[in-house]
Backbone as CSV, one residue per row, in Angstrom:
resi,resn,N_x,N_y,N_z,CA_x,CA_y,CA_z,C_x,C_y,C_z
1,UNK,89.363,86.142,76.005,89.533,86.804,74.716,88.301,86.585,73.847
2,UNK,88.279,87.375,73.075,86.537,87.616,72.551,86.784,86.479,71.094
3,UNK,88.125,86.866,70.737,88.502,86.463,69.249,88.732,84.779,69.465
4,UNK,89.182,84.075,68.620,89.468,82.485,69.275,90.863,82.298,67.827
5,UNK,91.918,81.995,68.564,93.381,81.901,67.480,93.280,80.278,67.903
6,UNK,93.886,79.473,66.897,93.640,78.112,66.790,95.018,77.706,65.971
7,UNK,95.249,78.750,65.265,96.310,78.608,64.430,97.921,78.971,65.015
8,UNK,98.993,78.451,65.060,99.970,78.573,65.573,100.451,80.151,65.482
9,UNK,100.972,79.843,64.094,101.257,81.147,63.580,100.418,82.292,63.841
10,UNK,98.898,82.502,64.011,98.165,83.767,64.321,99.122,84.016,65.645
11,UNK,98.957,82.694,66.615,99.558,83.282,68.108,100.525,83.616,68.248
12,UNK,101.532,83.047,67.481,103.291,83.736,67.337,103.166,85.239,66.860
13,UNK,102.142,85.371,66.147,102.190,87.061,65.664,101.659,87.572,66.851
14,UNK,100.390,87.227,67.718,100.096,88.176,68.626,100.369,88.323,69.498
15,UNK,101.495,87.326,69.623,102.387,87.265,71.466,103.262,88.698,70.646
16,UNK,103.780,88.637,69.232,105.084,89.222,68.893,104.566,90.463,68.985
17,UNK,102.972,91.116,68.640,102.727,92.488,68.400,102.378,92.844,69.991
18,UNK,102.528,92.048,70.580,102.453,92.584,72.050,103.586,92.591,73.189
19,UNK,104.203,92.337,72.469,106.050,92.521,72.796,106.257,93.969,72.154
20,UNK,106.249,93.831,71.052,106.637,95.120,70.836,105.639,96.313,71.755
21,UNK,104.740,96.312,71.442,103.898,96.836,72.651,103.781,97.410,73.614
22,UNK,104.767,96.142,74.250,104.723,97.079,75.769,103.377,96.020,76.330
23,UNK,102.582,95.206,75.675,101.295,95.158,76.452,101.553,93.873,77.110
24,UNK,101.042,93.568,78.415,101.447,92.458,79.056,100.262,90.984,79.458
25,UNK,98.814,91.511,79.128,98.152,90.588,78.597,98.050,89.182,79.543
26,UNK,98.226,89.506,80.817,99.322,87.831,81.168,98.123,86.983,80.877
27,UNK,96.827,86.826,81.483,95.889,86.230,81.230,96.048,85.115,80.121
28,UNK,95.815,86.219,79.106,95.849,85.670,77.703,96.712,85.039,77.656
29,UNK,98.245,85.541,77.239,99.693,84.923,76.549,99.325,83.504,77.473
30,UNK,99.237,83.281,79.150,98.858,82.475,79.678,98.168,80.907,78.732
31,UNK,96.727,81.510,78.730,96.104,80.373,77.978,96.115,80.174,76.649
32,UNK,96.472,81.115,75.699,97.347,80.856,74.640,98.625,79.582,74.545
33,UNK,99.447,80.272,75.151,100.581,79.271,75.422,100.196,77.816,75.598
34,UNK,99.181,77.584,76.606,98.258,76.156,77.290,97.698,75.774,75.792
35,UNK,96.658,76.500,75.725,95.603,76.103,74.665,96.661,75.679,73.304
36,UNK,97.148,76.597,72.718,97.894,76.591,71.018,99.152,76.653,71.227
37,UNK,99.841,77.209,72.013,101.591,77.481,71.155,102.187,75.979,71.960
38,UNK,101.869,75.472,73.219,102.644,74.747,73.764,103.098,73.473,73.038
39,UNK,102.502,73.053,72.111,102.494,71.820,71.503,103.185,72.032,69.757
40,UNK,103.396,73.533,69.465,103.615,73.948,68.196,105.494,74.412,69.060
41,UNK,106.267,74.427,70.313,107.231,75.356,70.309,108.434,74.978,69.713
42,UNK,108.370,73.990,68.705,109.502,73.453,68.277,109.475,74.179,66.966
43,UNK,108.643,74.563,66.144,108.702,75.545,64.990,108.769,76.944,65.079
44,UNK,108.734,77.466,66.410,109.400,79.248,66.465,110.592,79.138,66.265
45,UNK,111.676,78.447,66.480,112.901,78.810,65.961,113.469,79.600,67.157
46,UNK,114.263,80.669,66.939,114.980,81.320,67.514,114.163,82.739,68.646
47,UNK,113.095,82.618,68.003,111.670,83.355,68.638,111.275,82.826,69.736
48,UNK,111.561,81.448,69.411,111.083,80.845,70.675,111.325,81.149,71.928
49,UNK,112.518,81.375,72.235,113.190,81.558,73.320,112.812,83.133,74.265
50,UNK,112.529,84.198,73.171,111.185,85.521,73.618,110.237,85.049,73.780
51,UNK,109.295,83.921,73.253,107.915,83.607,73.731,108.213,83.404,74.944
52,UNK,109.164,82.239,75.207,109.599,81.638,76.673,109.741,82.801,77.760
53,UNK,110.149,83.657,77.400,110.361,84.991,78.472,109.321,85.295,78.397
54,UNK,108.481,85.773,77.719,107.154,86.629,77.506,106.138,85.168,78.489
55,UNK,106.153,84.273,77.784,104.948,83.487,79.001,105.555,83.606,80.400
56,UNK,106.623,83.447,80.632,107.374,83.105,82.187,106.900,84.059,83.040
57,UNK,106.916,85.495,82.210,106.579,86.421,83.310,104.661,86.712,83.181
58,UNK,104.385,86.596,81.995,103.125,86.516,82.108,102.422,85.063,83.542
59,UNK,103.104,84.209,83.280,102.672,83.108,84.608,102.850,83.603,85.711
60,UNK,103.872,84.357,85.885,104.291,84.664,87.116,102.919,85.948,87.829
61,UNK,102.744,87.031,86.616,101.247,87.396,86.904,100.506,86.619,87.615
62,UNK,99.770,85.876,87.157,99.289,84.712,87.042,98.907,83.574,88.198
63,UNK,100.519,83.998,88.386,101.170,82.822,89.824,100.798,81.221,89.648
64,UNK,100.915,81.250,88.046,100.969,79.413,87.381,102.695,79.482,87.585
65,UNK,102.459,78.963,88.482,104.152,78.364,88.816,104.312,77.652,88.153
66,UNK,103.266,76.483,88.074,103.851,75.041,86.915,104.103,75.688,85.261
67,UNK,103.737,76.369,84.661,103.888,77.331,83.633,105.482,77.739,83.866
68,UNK,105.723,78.750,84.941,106.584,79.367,85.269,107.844,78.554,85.143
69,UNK,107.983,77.567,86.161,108.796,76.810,86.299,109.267,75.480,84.709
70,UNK,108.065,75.684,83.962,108.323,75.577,83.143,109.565,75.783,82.027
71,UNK,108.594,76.639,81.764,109.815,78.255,80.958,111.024,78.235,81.357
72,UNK,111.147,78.619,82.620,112.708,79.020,83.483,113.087,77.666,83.091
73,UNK,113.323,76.849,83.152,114.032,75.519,83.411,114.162,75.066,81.616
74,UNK,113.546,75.331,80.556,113.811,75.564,79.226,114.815,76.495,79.159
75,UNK,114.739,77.814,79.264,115.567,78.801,79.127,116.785,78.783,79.877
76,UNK,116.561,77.707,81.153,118.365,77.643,82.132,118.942,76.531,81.136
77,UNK,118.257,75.679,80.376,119.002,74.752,79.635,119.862,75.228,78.440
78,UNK,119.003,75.924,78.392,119.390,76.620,76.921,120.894,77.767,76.802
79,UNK,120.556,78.423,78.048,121.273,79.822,78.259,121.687,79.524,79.970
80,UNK,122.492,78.557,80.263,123.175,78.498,81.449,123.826,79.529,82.110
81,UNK,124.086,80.032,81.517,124.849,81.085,82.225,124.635,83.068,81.782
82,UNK,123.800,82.924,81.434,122.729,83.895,80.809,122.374,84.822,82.454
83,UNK,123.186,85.768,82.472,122.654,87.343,83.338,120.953,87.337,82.887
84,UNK,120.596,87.532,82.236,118.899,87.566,81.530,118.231,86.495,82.605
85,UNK,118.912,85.243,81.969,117.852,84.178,82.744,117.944,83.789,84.158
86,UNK,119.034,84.671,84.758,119.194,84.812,85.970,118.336,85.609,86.711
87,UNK,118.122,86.420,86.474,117.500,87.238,86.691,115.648,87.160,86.768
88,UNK,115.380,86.440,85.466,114.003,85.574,85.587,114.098,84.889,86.912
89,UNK,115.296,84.252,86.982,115.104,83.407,88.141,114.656,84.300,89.611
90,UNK,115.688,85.290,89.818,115.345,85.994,90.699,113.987,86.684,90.998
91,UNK,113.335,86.446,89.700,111.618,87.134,89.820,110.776,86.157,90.446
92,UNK,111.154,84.883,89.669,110.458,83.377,90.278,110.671,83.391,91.803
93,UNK,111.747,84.059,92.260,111.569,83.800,93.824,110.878,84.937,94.336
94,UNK,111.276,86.176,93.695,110.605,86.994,94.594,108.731,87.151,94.445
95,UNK,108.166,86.373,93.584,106.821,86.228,93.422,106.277,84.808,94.147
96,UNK,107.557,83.919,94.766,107.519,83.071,95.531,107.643,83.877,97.414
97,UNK,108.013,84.723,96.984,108.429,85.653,98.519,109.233,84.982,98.847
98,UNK,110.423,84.991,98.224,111.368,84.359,98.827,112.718,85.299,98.579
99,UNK,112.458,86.764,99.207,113.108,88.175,98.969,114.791,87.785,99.245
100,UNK,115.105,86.991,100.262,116.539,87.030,100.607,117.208,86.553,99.052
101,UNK,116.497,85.162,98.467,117.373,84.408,97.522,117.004,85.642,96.223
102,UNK,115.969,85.704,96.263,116.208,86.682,94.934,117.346,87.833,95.065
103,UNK,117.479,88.669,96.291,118.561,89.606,96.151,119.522,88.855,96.208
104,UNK,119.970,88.202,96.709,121.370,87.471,96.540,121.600,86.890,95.006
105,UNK,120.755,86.556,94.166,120.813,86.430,93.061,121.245,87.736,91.937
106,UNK,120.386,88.681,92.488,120.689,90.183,91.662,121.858,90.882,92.433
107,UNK,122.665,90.263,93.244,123.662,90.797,93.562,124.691,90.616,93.195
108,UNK,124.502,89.211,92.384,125.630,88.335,91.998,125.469,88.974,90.452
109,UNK,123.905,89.539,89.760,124.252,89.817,88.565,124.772,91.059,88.417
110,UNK,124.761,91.916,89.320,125.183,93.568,89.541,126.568,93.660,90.106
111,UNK,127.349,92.678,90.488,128.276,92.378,90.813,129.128,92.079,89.291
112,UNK,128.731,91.155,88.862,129.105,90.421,87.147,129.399,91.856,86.265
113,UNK,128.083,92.531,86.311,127.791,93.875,85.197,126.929,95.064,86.327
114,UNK,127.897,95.519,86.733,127.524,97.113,87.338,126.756,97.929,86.281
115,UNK,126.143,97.506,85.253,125.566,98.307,84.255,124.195,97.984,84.466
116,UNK,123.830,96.614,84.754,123.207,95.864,84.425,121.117,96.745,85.268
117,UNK,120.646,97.312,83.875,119.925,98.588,85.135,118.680,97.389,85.630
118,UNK,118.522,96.867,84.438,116.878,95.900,85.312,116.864,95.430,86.825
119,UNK,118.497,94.433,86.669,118.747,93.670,87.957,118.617,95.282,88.684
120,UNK,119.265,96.170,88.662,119.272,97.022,89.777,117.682,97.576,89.921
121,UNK,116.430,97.660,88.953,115.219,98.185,89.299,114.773,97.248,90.130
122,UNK,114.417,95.589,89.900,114.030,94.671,90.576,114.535,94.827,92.132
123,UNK,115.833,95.233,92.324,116.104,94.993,93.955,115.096,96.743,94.731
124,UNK,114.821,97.620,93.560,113.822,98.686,94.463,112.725,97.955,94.669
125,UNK,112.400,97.147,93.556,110.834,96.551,94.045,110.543,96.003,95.271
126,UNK,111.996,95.137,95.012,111.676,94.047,96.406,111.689,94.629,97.598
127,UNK,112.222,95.786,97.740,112.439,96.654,98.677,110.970,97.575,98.851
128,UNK,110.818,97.848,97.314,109.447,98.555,97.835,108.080,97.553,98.427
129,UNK,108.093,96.388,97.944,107.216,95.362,98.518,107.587,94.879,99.669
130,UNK,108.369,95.371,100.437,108.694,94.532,101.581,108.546,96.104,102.673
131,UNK,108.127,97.201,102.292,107.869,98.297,103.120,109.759,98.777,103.743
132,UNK,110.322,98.640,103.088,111.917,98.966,103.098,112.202,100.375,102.116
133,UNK,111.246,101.289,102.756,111.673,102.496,101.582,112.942,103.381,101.686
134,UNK,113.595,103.439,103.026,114.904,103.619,102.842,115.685,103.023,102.014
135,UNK,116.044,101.408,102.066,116.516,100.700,101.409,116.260,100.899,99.848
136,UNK,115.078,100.699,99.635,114.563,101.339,98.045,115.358,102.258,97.716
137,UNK,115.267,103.558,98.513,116.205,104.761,98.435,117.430,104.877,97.826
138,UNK,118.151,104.350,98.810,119.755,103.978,98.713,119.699,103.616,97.171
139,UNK,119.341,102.577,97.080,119.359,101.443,95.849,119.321,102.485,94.732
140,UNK,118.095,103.019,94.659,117.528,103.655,93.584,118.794,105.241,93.119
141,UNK,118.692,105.805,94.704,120.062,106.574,94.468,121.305,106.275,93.535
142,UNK,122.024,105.279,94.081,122.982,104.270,93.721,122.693,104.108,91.777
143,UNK,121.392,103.644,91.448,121.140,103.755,90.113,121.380,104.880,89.249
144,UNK,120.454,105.522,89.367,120.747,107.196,89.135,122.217,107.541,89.217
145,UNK,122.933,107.384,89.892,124.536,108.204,89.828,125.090,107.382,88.819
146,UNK,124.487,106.405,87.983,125.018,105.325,86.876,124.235,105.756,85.788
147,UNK,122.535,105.995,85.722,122.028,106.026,84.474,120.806,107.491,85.265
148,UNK,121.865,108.694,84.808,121.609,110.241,85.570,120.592,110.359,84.109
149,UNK,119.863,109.791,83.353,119.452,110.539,82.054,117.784,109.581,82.373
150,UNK,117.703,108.702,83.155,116.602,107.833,83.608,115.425,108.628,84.002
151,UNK,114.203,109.388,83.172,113.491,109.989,84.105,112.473,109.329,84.716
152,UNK,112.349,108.009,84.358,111.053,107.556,85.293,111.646,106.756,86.491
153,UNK,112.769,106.697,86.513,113.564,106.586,88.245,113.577,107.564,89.061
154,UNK,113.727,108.872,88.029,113.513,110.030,89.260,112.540,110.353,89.512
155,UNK,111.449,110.261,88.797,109.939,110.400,89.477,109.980,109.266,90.388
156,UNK,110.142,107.983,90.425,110.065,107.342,91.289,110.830,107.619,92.662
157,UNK,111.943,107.743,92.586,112.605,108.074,93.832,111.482,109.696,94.301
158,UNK,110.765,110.696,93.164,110.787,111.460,93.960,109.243,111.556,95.043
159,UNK,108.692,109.967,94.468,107.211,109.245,95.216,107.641,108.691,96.525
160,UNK,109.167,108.015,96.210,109.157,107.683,97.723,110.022,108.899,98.660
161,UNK,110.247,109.888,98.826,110.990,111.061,99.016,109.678,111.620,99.453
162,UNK,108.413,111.508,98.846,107.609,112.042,99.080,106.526,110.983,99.978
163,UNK,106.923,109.774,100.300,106.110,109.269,100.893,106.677,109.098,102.324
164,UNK,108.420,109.677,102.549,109.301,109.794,103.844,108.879,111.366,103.971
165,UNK,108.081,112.254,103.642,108.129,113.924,103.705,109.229,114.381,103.574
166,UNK,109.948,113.807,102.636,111.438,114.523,102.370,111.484,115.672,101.508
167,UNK,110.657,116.770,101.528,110.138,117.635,100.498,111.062,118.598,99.785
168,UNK,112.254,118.836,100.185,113.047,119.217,99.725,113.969,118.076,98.521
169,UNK,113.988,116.934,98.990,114.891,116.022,98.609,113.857,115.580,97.026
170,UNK,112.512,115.260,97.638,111.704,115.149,96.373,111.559,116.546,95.377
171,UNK,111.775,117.614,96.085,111.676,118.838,95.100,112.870,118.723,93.831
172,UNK,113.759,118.175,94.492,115.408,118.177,93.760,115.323,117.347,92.646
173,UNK,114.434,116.049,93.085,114.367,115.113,91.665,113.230,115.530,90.446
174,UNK,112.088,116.116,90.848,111.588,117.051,90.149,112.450,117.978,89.226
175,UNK,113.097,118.726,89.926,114.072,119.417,89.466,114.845,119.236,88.432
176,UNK,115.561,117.589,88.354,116.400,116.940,87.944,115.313,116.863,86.626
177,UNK,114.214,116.336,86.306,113.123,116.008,85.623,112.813,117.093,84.555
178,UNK,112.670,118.454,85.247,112.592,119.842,84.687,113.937,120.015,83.647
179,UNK,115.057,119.423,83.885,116.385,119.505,83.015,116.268,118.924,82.113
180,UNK,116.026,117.925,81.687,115.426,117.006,80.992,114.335,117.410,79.993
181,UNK,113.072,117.434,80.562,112.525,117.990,79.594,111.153,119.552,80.461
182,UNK,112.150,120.695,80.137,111.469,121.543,80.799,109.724,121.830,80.238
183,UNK,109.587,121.500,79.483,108.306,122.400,79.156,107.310,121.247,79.200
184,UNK,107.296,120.168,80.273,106.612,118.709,80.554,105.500,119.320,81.275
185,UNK,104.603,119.423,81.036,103.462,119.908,82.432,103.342,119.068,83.150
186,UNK,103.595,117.885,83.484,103.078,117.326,84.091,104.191,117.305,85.385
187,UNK,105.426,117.420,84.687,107.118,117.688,85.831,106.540,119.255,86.538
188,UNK,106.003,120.424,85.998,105.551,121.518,86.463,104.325,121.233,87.624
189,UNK,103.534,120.950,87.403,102.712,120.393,88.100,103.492,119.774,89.427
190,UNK,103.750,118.537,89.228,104.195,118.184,90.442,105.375,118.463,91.097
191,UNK,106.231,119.812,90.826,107.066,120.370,91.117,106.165,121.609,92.173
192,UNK,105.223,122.029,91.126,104.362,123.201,92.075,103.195,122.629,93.546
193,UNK,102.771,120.998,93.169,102.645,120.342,94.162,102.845,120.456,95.425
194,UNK,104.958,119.695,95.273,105.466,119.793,96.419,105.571,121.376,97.160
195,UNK,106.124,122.081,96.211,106.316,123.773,96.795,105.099,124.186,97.574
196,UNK,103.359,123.511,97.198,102.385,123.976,97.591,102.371,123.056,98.853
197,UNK,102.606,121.637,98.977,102.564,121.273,100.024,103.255,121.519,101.338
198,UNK,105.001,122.041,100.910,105.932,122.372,101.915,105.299,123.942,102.979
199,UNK,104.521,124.458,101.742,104.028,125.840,102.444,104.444,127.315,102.744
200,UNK,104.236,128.090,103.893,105.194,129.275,103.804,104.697,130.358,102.443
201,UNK,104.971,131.609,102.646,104.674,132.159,101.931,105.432,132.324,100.235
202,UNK,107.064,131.913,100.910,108.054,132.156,99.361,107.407,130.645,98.775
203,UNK,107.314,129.542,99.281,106.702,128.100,98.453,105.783,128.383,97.835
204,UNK,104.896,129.275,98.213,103.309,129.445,97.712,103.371,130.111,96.306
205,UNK,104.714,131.236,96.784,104.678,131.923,95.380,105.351,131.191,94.166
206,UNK,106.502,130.157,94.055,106.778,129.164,93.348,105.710,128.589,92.901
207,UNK,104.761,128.303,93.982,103.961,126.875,93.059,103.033,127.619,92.351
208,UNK,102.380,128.985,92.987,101.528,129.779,92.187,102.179,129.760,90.888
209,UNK,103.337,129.836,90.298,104.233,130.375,89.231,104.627,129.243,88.391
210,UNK,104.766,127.536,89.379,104.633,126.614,88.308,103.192,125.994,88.054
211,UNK,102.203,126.171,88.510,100.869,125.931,88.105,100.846,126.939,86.889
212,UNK,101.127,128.280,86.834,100.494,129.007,85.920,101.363,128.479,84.385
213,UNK,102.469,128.239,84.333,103.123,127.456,83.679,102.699,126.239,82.936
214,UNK,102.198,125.460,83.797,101.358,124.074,83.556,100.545,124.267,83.145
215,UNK,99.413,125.312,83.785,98.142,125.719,82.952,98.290,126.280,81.332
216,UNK,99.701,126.555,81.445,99.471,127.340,79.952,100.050,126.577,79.098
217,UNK,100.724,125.758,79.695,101.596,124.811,78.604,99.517,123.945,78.251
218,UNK,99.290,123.085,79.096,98.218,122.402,79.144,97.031,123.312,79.580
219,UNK,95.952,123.474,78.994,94.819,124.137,79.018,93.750,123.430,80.002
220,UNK,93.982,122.109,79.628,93.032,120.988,80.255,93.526,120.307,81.244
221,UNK,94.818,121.066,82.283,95.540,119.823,82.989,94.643,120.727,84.145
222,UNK,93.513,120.013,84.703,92.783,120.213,85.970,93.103,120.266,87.043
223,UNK,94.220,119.390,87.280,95.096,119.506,88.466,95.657,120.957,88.388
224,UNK,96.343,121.762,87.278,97.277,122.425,87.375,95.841,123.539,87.964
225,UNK,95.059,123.363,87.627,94.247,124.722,87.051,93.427,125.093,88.644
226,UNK,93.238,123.628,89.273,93.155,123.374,90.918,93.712,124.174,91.987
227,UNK,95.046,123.800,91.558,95.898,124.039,92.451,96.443,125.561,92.565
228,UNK,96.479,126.445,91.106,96.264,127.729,90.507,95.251,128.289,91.713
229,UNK,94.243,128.097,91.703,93.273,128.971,92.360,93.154,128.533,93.564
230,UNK,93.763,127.088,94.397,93.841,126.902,95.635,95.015,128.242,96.050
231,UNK,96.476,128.291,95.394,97.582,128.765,95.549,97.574,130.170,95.535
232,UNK,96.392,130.897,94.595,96.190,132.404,94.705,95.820,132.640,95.706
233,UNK,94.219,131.900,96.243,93.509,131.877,97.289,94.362,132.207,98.554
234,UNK,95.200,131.024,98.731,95.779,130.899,100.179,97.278,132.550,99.877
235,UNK,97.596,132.639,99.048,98.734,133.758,98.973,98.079,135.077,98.692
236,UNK,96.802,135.414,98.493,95.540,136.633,98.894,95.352,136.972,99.991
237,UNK,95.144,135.445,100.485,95.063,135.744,102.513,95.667,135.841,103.463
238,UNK,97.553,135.615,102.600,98.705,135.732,103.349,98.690,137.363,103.732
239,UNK,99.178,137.118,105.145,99.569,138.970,105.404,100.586,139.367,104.876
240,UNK,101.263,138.651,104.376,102.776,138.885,103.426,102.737,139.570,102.040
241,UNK,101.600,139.278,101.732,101.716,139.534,100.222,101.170,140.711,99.779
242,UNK,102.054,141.562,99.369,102.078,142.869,99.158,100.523,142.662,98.736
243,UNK,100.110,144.575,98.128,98.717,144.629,97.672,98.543,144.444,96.511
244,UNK,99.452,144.943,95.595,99.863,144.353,94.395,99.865,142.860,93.848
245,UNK,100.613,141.826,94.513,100.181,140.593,94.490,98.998,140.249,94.972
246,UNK,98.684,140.950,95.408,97.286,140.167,96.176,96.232,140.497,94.837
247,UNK,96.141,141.529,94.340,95.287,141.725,93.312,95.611,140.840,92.190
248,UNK,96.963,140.734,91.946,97.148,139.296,90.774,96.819,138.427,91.487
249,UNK,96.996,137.703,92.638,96.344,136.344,92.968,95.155,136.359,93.634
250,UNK,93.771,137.391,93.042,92.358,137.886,93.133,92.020,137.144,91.656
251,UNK,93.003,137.478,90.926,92.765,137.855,89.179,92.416,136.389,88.668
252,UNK,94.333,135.819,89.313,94.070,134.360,88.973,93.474,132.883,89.561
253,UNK,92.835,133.554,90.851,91.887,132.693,91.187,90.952,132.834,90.503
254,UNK,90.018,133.794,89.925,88.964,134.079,89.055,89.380,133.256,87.979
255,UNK,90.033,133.701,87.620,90.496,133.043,86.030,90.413,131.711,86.007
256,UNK,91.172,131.268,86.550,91.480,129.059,87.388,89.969,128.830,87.216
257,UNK,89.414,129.710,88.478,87.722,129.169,88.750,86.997,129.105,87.370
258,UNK,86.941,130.122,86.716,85.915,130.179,85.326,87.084,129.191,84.095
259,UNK,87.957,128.867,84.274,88.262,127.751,83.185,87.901,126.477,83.524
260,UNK,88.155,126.530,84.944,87.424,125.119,85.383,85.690,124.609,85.401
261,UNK,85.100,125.853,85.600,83.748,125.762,85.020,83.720,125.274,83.809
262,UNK,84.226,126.486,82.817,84.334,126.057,81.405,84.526,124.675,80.968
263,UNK,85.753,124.166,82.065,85.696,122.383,81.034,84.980,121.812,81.766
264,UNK,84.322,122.151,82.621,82.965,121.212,83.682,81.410,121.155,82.431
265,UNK,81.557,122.715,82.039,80.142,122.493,81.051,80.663,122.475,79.557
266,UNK,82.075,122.000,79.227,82.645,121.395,77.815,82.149,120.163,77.732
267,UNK,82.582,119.321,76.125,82.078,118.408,75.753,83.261,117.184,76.538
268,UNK,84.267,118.199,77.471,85.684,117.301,78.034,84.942,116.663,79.557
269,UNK,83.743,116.816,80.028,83.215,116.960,81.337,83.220,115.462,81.248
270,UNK,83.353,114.832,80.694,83.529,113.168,81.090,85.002,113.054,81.936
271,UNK,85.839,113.956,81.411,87.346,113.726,81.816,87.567,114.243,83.220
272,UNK,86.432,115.279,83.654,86.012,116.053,84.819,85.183,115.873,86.072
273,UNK,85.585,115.173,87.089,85.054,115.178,88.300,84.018,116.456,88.747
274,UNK,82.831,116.265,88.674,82.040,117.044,89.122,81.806,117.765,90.526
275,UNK,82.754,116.826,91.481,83.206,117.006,93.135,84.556,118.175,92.523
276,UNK,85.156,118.180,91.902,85.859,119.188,92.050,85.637,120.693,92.553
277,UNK,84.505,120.998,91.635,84.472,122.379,92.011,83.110,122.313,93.225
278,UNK,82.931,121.518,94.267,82.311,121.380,95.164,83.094,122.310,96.050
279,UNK,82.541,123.414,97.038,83.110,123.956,98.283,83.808,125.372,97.602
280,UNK,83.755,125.401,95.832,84.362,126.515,96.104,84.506,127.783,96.659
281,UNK,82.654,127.797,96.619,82.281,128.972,97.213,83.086,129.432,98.620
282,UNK,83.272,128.568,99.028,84.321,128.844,100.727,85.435,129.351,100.766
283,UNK,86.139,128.835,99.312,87.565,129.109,98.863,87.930,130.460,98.447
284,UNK,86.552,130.972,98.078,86.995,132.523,97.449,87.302,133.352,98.060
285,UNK,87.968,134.326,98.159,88.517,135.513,99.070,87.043,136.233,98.901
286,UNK,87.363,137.069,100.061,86.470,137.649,100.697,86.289,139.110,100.177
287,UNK,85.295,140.128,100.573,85.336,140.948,99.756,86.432,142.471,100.343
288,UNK,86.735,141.576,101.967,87.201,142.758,102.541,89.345,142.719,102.423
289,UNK,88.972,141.172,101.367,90.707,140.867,101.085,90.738,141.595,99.942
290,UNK,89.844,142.152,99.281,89.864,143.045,97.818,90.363,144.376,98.106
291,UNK,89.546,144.688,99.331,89.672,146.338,99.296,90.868,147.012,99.957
């Protein structure tokens, strides 16, 4: 850290503005805790007991077990019978790799409180760290039919759906995502993705149709604007596609291509891979797919 806190109270505020946050810092909260709060934790009060969570898992980053084991063993004194600090516990093992005792631990808390969604995210992890993506599956399924309003579970389930080629099954949670909040470019996008990856001529015309979507919701989403003029390209050269379509997906490959120039020589070209528009020349239809 560039700054140097010496004072108790500065560090109780900046563990607290990084709780709220979201920011996880472990490093820091780490030698913070060592350096200043450890010797001050009898004056947080009732706070204390969030610092204690907030360092535990920051150690566990970390992998200062003696830290770790710390914390946990404050907080089991405190809160014996605490679902919460059970559950810490179950992290302490599984960052110990010790996958069996931690699920048997989160089974006992999902057992207690079928609500309970953390214990149920932690058992995808362990599953996803242990190369068990079926298992993940199930699990994560199982969640979802409890908390159906979760959208960053269904993007997740629809990464590993997509990492089994389940392309239909990942299209569906997309789908699910699109209900939620339809006009997301970024749910459009990777909805027109999968449709572009599954293939076939009716997929091609979907994803052509959610790229153009994405592009217009987002001006600057490069991916969408990519995949736009990959998706005309390849549905120009389909023998399927009437002559009529073929001249709209002439139109909007042009179009894709010269916006993507455009933010290549904008002041946005930092945000822009210069390999992108490498090879396009190959990509363009030909002059005898025009006539």
């Amino acid at each position: 850290m560039e700054k140097q806190y010496k004072h108790w109270e500065d560090v109780r505020d900046l563990l607290r503005n990084w709780r709220e946050e979201n920011c996880r810092q472990s490093e820091d909260v780490v030698d913070l805790w060592n350096e200043v709060l450890a010797n001050h934790f009898g004056k947080l009060g009732d706070e204390g007991w969030l610092v204690l969570e907030q360092v535990f898992i920051a150690a566990l980053d970390c992998h200062n077990m003696e830290v770790a084991n710390f914390c946990l063993s404050k907080l089991n004194q405190e809160f014996p019978d605490s679902l919460r600090v059970k559950r810490l516990k179950a992290m302490k093992y599984e960052a110990s790799e010790k996958y069996d005792h931690a699920l048997d631990i989160l089974d006992l808390i999902i057992k207690k409180d079928e609500t309970n969604a953390a214990s149920r995210k932690r058992k995808v992890t362990i599953y996803k760290s242990q190369g068990m993506i079926i298992e993940a599956i199930k699990e994560l399924t199982d969640y979802l039919r409890i908390f159906m309003a979760d959208q960053e579970a269904w993007m997740e389930l629809c990464d590993l759906y997509i990492s089994q080629q389940e392309w239909n099954k990942a299209a569906f949670c997309v789908e699910e995502l699109l209900l939620h909040s339809p006009f997301n470019h970024l749910y459009l996008q990777r909805y027109a993705e999968i449709k572009y990856t599954q293939g076939g001529y009716e997929n091609l015309e979907v994803a052509r149709s959610y790229y153009s979507q994405a592009a217009k919701l987002n001006p600057k989403n490069v991916r969408a604007l990519y995949g736009l003029m990959l998706t005309s390209v390849h549905m120009a050269s389909n023998s399927k596609c009437p002559s009529q379509k073929k001249k709209e997906s002439i139109k909007l490959s042009e179009w894709a291509t010269n916006q993507l120039s455009q933010l290549q020589d904008s002041n946005d070209s930092k945000l822009f891979s210069s390999q992108i528009l490498e090879g396009m020349g190959n990509l363009q239809i030909g002059n005898d797919s025009k006539n």
